[in-house]
C-alpha positions in Angstrom: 29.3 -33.7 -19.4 26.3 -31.3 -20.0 24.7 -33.0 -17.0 27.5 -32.1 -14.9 27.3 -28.5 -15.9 23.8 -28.3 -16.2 23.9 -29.6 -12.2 26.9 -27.0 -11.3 24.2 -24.1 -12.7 21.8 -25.7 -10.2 24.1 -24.7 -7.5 25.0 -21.5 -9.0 21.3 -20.4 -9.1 20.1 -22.0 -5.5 23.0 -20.1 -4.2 23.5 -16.5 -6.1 20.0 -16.2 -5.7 19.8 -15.5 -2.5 23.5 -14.5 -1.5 24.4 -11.7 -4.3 21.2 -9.6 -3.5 22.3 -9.7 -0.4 25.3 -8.9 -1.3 23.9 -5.7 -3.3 21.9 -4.4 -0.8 24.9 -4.3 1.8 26.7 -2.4 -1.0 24.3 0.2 -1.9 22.9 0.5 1.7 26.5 1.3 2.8 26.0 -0.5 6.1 28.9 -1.7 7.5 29.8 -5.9 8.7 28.3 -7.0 11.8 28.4 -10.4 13.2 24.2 -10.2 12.4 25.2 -10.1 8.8 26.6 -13.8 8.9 23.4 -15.0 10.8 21.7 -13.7 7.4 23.9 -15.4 5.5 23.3 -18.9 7.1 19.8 -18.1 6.9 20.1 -17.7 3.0 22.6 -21.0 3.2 19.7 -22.7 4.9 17.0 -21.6 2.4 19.8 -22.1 -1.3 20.7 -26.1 0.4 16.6 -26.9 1.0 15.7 -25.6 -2.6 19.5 -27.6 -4.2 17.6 -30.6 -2.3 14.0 -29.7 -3.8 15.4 -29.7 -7.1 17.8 -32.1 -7.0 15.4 -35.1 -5.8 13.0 -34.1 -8.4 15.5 -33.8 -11.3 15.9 -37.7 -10.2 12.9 -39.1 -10.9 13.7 -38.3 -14.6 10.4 -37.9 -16.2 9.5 -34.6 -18.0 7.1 -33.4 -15.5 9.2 -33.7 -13.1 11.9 -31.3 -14.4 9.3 -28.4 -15.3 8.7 -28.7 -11.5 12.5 -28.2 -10.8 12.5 -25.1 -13.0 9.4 -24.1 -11.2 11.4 -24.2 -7.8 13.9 -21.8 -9.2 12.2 -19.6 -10.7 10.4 -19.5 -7.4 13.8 -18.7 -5.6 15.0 -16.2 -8.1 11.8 -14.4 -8.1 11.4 -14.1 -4.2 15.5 -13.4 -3.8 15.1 -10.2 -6.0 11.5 -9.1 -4.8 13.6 -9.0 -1.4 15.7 -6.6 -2.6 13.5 -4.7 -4.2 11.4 -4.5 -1.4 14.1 -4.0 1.5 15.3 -1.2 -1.1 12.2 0.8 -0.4 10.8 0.2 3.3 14.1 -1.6 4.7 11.7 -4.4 5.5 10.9 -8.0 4.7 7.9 -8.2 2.5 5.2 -10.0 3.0 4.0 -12.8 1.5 0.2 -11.6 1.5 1.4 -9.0 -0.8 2.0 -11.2 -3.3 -1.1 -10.8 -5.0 -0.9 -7.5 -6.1 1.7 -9.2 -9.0 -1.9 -10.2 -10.4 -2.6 -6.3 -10.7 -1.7 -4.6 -14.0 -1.5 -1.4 -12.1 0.6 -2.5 -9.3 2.7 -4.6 -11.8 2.8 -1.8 -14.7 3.6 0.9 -12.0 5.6 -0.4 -10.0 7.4 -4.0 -10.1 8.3 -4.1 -13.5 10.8 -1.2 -12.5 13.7 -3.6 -11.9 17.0 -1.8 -9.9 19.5 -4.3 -11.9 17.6 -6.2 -14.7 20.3 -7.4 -16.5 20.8 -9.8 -13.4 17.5 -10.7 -13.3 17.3 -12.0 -16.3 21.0 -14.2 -16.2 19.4 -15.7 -13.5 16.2 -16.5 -15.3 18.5 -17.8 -18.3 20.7 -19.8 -15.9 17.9 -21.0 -14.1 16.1 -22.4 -17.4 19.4 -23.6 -18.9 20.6 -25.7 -15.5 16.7 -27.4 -15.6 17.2 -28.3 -19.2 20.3 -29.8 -19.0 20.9 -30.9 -15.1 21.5 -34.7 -13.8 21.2 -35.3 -10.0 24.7 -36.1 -8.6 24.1 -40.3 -8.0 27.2 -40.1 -5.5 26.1 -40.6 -1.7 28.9 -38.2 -1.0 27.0 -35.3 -2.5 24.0 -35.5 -0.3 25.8 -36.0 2.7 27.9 -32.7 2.0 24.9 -31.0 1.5 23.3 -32.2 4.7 26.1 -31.2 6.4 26.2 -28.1 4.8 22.2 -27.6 5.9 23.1 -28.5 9.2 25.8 -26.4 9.8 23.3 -23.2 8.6 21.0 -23.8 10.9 23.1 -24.2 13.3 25.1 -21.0 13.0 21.3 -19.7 13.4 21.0 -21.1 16.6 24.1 -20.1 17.6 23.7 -16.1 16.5 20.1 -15.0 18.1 18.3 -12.2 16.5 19.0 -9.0 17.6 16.2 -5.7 18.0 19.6 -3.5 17.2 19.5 -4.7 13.8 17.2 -4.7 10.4 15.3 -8.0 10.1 16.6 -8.4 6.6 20.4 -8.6 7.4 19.8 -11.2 9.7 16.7 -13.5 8.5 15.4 -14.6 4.9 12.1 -13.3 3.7 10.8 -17.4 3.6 11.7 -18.0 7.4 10.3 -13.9 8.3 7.3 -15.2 6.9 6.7 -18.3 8.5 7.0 -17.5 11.8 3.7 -14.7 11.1 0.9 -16.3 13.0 -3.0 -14.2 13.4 -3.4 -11.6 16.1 -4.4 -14.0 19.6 -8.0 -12.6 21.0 -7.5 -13.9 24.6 -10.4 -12.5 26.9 -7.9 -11.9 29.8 -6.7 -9.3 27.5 -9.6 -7.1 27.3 -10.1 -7.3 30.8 -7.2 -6.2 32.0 -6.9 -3.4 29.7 -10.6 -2.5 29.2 -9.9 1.0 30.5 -7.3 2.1 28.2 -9.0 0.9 24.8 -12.4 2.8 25.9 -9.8 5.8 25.3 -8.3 5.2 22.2 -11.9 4.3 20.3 -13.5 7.6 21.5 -14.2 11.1 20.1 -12.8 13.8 22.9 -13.5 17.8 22.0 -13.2 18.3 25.9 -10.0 20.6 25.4 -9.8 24.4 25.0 -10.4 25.7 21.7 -7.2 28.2 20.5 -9.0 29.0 17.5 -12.4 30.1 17.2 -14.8 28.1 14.4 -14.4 30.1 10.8 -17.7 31.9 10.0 -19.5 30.8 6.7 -18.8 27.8 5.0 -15.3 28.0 3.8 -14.1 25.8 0.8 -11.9 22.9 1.7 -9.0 21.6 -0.2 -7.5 18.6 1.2 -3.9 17.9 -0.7 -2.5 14.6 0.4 1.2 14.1 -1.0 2.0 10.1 -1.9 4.3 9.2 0.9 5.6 12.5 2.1 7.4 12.5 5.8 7.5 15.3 8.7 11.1 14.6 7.7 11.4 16.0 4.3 10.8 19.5 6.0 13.8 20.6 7.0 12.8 22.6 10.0 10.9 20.0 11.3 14.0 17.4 11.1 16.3 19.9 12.3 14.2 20.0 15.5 13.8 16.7 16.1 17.5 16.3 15.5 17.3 13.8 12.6 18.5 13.6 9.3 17.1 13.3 5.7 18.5 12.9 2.3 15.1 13.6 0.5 13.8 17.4 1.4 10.7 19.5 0.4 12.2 23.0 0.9 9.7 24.6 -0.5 6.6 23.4 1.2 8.6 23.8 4.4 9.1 27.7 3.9 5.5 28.3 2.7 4.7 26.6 6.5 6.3 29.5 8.3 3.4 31.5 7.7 0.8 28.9 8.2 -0.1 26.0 10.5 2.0 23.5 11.3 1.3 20.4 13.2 4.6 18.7 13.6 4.3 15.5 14.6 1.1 13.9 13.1 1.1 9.7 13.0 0.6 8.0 9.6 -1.2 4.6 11.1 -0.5 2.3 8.2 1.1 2.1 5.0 -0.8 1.7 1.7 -2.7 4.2 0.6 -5.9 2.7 0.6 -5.5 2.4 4.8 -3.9 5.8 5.2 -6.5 7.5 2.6 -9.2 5.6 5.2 -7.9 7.1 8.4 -8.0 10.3 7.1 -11.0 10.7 5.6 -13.1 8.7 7.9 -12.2 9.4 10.9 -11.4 5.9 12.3 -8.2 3.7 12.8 -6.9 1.2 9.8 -6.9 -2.3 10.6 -3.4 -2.2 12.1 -2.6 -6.1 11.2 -2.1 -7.2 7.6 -5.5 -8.0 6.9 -8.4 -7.2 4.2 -8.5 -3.3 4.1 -11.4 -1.7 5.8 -11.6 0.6 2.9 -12.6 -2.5 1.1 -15.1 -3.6 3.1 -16.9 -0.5 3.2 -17.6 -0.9 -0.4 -19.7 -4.2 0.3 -20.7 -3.6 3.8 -22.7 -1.2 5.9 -20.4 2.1 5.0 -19.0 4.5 8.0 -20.0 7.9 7.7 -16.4 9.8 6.0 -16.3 13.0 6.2 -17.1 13.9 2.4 -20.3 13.1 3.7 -20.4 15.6 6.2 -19.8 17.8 4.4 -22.3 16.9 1.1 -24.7 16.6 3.9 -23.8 20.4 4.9 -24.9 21.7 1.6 -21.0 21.3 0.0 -20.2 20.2 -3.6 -17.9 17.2 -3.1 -14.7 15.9 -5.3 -12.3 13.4 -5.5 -9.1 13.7 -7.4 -6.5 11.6 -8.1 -3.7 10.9 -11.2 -3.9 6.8 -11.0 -6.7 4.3 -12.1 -9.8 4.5 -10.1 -10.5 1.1 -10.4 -7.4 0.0 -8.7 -8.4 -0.9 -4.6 -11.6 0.1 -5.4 -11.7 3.4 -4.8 -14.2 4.2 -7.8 -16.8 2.5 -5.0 -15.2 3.6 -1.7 -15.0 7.2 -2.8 -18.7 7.8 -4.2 -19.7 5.6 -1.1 -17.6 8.0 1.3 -19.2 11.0 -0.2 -17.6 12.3 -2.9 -20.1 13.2 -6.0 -17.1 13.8 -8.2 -14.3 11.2 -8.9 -11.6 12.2 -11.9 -8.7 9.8 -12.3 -5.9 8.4 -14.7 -7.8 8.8 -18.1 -9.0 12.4 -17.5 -5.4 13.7 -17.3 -4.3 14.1 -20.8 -0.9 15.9 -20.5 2.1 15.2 -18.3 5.9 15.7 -18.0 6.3 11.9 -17.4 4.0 9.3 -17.0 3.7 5.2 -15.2 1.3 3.3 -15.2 0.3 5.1 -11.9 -0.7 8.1 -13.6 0.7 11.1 -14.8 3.6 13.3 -12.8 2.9 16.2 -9.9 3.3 18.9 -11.6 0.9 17.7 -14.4 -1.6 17.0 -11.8 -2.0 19.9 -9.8 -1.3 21.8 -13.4 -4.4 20.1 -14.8 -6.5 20.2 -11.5 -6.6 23.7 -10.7 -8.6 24.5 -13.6 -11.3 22.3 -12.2 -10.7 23.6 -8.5 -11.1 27.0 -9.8 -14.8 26.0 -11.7 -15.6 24.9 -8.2 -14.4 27.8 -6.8 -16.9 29.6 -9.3 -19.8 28.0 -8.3 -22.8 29.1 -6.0 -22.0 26.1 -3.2 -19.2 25.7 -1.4 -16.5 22.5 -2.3 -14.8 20.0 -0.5 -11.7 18.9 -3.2 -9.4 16.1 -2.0 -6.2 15.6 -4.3 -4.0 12.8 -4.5 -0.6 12.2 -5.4 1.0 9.3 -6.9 4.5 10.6 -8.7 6.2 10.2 -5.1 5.6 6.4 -5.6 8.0 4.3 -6.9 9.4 3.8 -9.5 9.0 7.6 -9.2 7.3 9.6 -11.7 9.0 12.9 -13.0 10.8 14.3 -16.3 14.5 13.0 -16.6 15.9 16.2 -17.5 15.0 17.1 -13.6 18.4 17.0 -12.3 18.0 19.9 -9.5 21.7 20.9 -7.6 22.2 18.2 -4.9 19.4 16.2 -4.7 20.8 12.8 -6.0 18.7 9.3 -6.0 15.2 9.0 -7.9 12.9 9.1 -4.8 14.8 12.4 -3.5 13.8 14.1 -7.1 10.4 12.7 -7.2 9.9 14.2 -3.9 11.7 17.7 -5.2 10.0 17.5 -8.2 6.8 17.5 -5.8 7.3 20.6 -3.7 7.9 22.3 -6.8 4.8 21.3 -8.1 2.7 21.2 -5.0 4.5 25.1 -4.0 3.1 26.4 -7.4 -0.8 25.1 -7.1 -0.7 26.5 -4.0 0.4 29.8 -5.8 -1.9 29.8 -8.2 -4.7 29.1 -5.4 -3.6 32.3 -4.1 -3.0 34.4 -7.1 -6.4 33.5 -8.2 -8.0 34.4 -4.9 -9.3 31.1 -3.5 -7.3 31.4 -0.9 -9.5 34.1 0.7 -12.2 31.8 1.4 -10.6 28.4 1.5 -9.1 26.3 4.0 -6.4 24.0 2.7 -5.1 21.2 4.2 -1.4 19.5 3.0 -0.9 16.2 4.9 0.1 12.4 3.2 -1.6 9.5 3.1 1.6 7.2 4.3 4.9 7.6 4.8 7.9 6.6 3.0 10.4 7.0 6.3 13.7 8.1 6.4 16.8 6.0 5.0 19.1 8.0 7.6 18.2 6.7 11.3 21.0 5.0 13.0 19.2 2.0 13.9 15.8 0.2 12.9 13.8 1.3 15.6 14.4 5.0 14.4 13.7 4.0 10.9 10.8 2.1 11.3 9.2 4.9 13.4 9.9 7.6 10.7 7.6 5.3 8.3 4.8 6.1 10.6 5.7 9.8 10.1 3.5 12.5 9.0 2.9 15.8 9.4 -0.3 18.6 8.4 0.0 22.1 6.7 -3.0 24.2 7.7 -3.8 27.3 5.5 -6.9 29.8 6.7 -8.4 32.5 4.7 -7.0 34.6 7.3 -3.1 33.6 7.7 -2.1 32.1 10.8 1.4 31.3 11.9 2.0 28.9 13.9 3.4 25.7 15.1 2.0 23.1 17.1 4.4 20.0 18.1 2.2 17.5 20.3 1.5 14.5 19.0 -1.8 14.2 16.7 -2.7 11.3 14.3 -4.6 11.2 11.0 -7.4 9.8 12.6 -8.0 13.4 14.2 -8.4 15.1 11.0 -12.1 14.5 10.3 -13.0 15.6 13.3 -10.8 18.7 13.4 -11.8 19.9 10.3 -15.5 19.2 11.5 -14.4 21.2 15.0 -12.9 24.1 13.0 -16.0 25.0 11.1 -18.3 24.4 13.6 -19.5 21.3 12.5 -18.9 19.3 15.4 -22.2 18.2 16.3 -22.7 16.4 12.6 -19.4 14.7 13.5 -20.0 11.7 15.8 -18.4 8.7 15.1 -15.5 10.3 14.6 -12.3 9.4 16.3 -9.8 11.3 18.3 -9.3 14.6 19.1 -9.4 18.5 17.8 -6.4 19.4 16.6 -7.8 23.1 16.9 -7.9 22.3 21.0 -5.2 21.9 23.8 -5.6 18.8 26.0 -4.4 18.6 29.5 -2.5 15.6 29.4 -1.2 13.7 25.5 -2.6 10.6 24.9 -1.6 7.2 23.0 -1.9 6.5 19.5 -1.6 3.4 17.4 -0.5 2.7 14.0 0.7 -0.2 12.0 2.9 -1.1 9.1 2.1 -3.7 7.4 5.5 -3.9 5.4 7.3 -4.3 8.5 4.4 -6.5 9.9 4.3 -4.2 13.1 2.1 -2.5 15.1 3.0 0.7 17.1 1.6 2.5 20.4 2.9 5.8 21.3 3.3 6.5 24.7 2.4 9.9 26.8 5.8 9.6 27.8 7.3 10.6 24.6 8.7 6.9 23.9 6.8 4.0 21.6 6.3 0.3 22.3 6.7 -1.9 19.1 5.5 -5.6 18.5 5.6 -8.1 15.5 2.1 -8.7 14.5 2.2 -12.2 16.1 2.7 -10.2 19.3 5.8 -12.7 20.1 8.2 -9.9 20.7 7.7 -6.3 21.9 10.3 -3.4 22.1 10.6 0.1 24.1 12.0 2.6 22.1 13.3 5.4 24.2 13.5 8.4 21.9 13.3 12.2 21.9 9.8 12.7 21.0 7.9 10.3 19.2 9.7 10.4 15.7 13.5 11.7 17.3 16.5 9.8 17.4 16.5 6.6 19.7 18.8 6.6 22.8 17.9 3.1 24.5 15.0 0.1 23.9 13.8 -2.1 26.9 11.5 -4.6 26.7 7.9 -3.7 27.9 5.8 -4.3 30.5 3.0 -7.6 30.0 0.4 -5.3 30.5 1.6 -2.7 27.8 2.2 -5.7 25.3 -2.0 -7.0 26.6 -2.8 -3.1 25.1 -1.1 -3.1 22.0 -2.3 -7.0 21.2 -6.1 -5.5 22.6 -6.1 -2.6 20.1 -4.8 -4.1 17.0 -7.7 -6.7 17.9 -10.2 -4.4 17.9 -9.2 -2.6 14.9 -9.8 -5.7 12.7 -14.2 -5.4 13.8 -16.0 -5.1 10.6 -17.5 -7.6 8.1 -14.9 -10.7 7.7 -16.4 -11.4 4.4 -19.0 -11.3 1.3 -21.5 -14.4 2.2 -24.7 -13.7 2.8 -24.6 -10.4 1.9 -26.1 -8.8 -1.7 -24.3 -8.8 -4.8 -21.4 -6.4 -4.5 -21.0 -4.3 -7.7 -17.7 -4.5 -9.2 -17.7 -1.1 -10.8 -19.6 2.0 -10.2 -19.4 3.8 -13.5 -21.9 2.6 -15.8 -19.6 3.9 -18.9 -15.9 4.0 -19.8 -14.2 5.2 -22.4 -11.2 3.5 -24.0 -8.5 5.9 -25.9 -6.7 3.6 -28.3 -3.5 5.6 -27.1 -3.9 4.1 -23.7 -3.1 0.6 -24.6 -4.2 -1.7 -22.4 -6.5 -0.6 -19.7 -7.4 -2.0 -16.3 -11.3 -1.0 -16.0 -11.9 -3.1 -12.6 -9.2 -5.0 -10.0 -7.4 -4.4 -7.2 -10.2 -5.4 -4.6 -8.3 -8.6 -2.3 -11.5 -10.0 -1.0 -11.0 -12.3 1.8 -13.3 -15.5 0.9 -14.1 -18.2 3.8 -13.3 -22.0 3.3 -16.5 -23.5 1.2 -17.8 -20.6 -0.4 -19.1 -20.3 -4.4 -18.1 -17.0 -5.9 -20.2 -16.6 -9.2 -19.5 -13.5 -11.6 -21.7 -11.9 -13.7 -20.3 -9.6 -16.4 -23.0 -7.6 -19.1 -21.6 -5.2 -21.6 -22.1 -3.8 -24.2 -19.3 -1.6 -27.0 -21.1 2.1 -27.8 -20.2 4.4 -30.8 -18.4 4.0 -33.7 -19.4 0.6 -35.7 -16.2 0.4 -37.1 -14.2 0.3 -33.8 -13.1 -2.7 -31.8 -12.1 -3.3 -28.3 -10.1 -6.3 -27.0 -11.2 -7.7 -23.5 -9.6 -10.0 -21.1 -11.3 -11.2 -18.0 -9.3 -12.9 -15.2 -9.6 -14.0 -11.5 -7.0 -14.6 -8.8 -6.8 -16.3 -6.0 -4.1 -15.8 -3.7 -1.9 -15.0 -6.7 -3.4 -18.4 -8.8 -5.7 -17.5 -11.5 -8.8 -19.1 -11.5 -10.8 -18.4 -14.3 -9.8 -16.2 -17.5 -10.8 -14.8 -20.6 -8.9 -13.6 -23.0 -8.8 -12.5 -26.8 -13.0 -11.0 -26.5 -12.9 -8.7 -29.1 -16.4 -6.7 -30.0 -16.8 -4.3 -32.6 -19.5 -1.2 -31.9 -22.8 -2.1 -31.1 -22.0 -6.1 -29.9 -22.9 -7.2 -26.1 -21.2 -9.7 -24.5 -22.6 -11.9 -21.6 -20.1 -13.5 -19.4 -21.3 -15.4 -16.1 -19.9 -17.9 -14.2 -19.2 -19.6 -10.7 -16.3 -21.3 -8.8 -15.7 -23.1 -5.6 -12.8 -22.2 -2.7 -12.3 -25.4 -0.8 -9.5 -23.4 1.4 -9.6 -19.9 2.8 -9.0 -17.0 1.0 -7.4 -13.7 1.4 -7.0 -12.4 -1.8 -9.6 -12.9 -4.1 -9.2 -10.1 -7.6 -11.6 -10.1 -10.0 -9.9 -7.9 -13.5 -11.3 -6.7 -16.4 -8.9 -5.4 -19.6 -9.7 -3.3 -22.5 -7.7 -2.0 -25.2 -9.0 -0.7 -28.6 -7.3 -2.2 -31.5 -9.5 -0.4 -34.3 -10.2 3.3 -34.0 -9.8 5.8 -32.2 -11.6 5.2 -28.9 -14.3 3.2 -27.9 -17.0 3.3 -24.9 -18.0 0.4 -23.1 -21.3 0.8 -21.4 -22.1 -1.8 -18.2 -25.2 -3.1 -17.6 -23.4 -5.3 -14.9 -20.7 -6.1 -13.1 -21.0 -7.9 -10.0 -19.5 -10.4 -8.1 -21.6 -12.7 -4.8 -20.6 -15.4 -2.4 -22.7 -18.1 -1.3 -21.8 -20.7 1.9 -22.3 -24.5 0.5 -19.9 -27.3 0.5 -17.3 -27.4 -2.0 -14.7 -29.7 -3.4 -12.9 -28.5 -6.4 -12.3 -24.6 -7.3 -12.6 -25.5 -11.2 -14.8 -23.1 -13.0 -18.6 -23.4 -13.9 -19.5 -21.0 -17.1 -22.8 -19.9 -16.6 -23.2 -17.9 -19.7 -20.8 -16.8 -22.6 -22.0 -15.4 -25.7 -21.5 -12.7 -27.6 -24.5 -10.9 -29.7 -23.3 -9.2 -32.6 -24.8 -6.0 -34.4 
């Protein structure tokens, strides 16, 4: 009998799995039943019957091992079927599957996915899932199987039967699994750039040919560039208005303070992450619009780009880097002092907050503990370049619960309110203290989060590629500028605009301070969606899946308004998208043959016991070629207090596998520990994270000083990935 009911909880797990987050997510996204919807449901029929028949013939071989492998296959399911719905939650998208391996990240997993929507239903299914492989017996009646087969067959066919349809959101009618699958690398056919030559010469070129409508500022004006975690053109209510959309989240604030500045409407976010947008605008130069390694990455181990903090520490400024989460996280301790700044301050220097994730500390913390800082700057002899970065507008959304403000329901509509609030009131303070009078400050976002309110996916999917950029001069100008710009152009606009132009080349795009005779196209990419985007001149954008299968016309009004019609492209427009996307993936493809690559810049860190445990190094997602031997080489040592003791764990992933780890290292003050070793990757690669944890158990804080931390690749054959240690000892005071 308990096999029977062990076997029924198989069913119930292959099929609720799948089915009830769907379920959810048509609930809470309000949409209402189309025919597309029961494609999407055969499609999750399809994927429940292949894992019932997984389990099933494993559960019948009857050994042991064999059963752990069943409750591996649904724990699989379960954990895919709710990161869908997590994930089509936020970017109304199919995840995927390279982003996996940011579940290896403590930050990413502290910050973000361990903020279940319902996880009280997570964990039944966990507990059904472990109960039904315990106690399951594989039905012996042919019967069975040929219902189920049927069953299969009859899924698949109602997929045949129902095509896909562009009016639609991939999730209602496809299953994460089969969205995945069918992702295939960006085709580099020569006819391509032949045909199109012409056009790409345009896109990857710097142009200050237009007319200048403001003169360059005299002197060397501070900068402040503020860049607000996910923030939308939409979330300003005039601008939405204009463009005729709609927007449950708002930032009324920031919008009013616009009137009497700067506005640039309609500015193209060309990728979502951070660590791509954060590269387009501060370097001048288009992401790699294809889910691939991030160019911000390789820049830490390759030849670097000239970023504009450079410029400008090359023009005589002093040059800073703020932000509320880990600097270690995507490497941006590296890619930041590499880019220019002299001056990185992250997660442990903020002390105070309202509310605080793993991501760092609230807004209004931030800019409340920054501006004592910006103001020291603002006191000194040189003039600054300060970039500030957001996180509370990420989810799970970081801000004080008692922040309940008068219609603004949903968390990521108060994270964003609780943002203006605190973004309006830095920029007061800037003002009351008089650094406004010699300061230009820029307000822009790194990504964008999109709108949840377009009436079909093309319109939503466009708005997640939707930015916009508040300019404020020392001497107030009002005024509103609605062609099309991209955050590629910033760099060189803010290099135009104080008459810095000639230190700019290599810079992409155009002035924003200049009128053109004619707009131009722009690309972006977003690599949620897995979709890469062209702008036309002509007001409208062409869209195509990253395996440039399928391309759509969207006919809008203006490049982010609603969508009245979509057509299917021209060959030649798809050739230009699929030519451009190409090109932005140049750059070093991987770590062989180059020098060691240091995997942390500071030589010191402190760990405050009240911090728990904290990431020191991770978040890099190397890409490592088929027979390569990675060897890392860890020297440390514990400063201070004798009597205080630090806990390390060590780990690598591959592809979301660890590798090789470490764990339970503890040293008291004084002790060095030596850790070195190698391992092989037989297959391809293109997530490689090397971690490091620390968390003092004894005292109050303890300092860990590096004397290295590197990480090389070598090209020789390999056969097994299993670990060679090198070196591991520990020498004690």
């Amino acid at each position: 009998m308990s096999g029977r009911v062990g076997w029924a909880l198989v069913v119930v797990v292959c099929a609720a799995a799948p089915l009830v987050n769907r379920l959810i997510l048509m609930v809470e996204k309000d949409v209402g039943l189309r025919l597309v919807d029961a494609r999407g449901v055969f499609a999750d029929v399809s994927v429940a019957a292949l894992s019932l028949a997984v389990v099933g013939a494993l559960l019948s071989v009857r050994r042991f091992w064999t059963r752990i492998l069943a409750l591996a296959v649904l724990l699989a399911l379960v954990f895919v079927s709710f990161a869908m719905f997590e994930f089509v939650s936020l970017f109304d998208s199919l995840y995927a599957l390279s982003h996996s391996a940011y579940l290896a990240d403590s930050t990413f997993l502290g910050g973000s996915v361990r903020h279940l929507q319902h996880p009280v239903l997570f964990v039944l299914m966990i507990v059904l899932a472990v109960i039904s492989a315990a106690l399951a017996r594989t039905p012996t009646g042919k019967r069975w199987w040929s219902a189920l087969g049927v069953v299969f067959a009859a899924s698949v066919l109602g997929q045949v039967v129902l095509p896909i349809s562009q009016e639609y959101d991939e999730w209602r009618q496809r299953h994460a699994l089969q969205a995945n699958l069918s992702i295939l690398r960006v085709s580099t056919a020569s006819r391509t750039a032949r045909t199109v030559s012409g056009d790409v010469r345009d896109v990857f070129r710097s142009n200050l040919d237009g007319d200048r409508w403001i003169d360059p500022l005299e002197g060397s004006p501070n900068v402040i560039l503020v860049m607000i975690e996910a923030a939308s053109g939409a979330y300003l209510p005039s601008i939405a208005a204009a463009a005729h959309v709609q927007s449950e989240t708002t930032m009324p604030k920031l919008d009013a303070l616009a009137k009497d500045h700067i506005l640039f409407t309609h500015v193209v976010a060309h990728q979502r992450q951070t660590n791509r947008g954060e590269y387009a605008v501060l370097c001048g130069d288009y992401p790699k619009l294809v889910t691939d390694q991030s160019k911000m990455t390789e820049q830490v181990y390759g030849s670097a780009r000239r970023c504009l903090p450079s410029l400008f520490k090359d023009a005589g400024y002093v040059t800073a880097y703020i932000q509320s989460a880990p600097l270690g996280f995507m490497l941006k301790d590296q890619f930041m002092r590499k880019a220019g700044f002299a001056e990185l301050i992250g997660d442990p220097w903020f002390r105070r907050s309202y509310a605080r994730t793993d991501w760092g500390v609230d807004d209004k913390a931030f800019f409340e503990q920054a501006l004592p800082h910006i103001l020291e700057l603002h006191g000194a002899e040189r003039p600054f370049f300060a970039t500030l970065l957001t996180v509370g507008a990420h989810h799970p959304y970081t801000f004080p619960e008692s922040f309940t403000p008068e219609g603004v329901d949903g968390r990521e509509a108060r994270a964003f309110a609780w943002a203006d609030e605190a973004v309006n009131e830095f920029l007061g303070q800037l003002k009351h203290e008089g650094v406004l009078g010699d300061t230009v400050v820029i307000v822009t976002s790194d990504e964008s989060a999109g709108t949840k309110q377009g009436s079909n996916p093309s319109e939503r999917l466009l708005s997640q590629s939707w930015s916009f950029a508040l300019v404020m001069l020392p001497e107030p100008q009002p005024k509103r500028v609605d062609a099309l710009y991209g955050h590629v152009d910033l760099a060189l606009s803010l290099a135009d605009l104080l008459g810095m132009e000639a230190r700019a080349k290599g810079f992409l795009g155009r002035s924003m301070f200049r009128r053109y005779d004619a707009p131009r196209r722009l690309f972006g990419g977003n690599t949620y969606a897995r979709t890469v985007i062209m702008w036309e001149p002509t007001g409208g954008a062409v869209y195509c899946d990253e395996a440039f299968h399928a391309c759509t016309r969207a006919v809008s009004k203006g490049p982010f308004g609603a969508v009245t019609d979509t057509e299917t492209p021209s060959a030649r427009t798809r050739m230009l998208v699929e030519e451009v996307a190409r090109l932005t993936r140049s750059g070093r493809p991987d770590l062989t043959g180059s020098p060691r690559m240091a995997l942390l810049s500071e030589e010191r860190v402190r760990v405050p016991a009240e911090d728990g445990k904290k990431l020191i190094l991770g978040g890099q997602y190397l890409r490592v070629p088929a027979g390569t031997v990675v060897r890392v080489d860890f020297d440390l040592e514990v400063l201070g207090d004798p009597t205080a003791t630090v806990d390390l764990h060590q780990d690598v992933f591959m592809d979301g596998h660890i590798v090789f780890e470490r764990k339970g290292i503890r040293l008291d003050g004084g002790d060095r520990w030596r850790l070195s070793y190698s391992f092989g990757a037989p297959a391809a690669s293109d997530h490689l994270v090397v971690q490091l944890y620390a968390r003092t158990i004894a005292g109050q804080a303890t300092e860990l000083r590096f004397h290295e931390a590197s990480l090389s690749m070598t090209r020789e054959p390999v056969e097994s990935k299993e670990p060679t240690v090198i070196r591991d000892d520990i020498e004690r005071l």
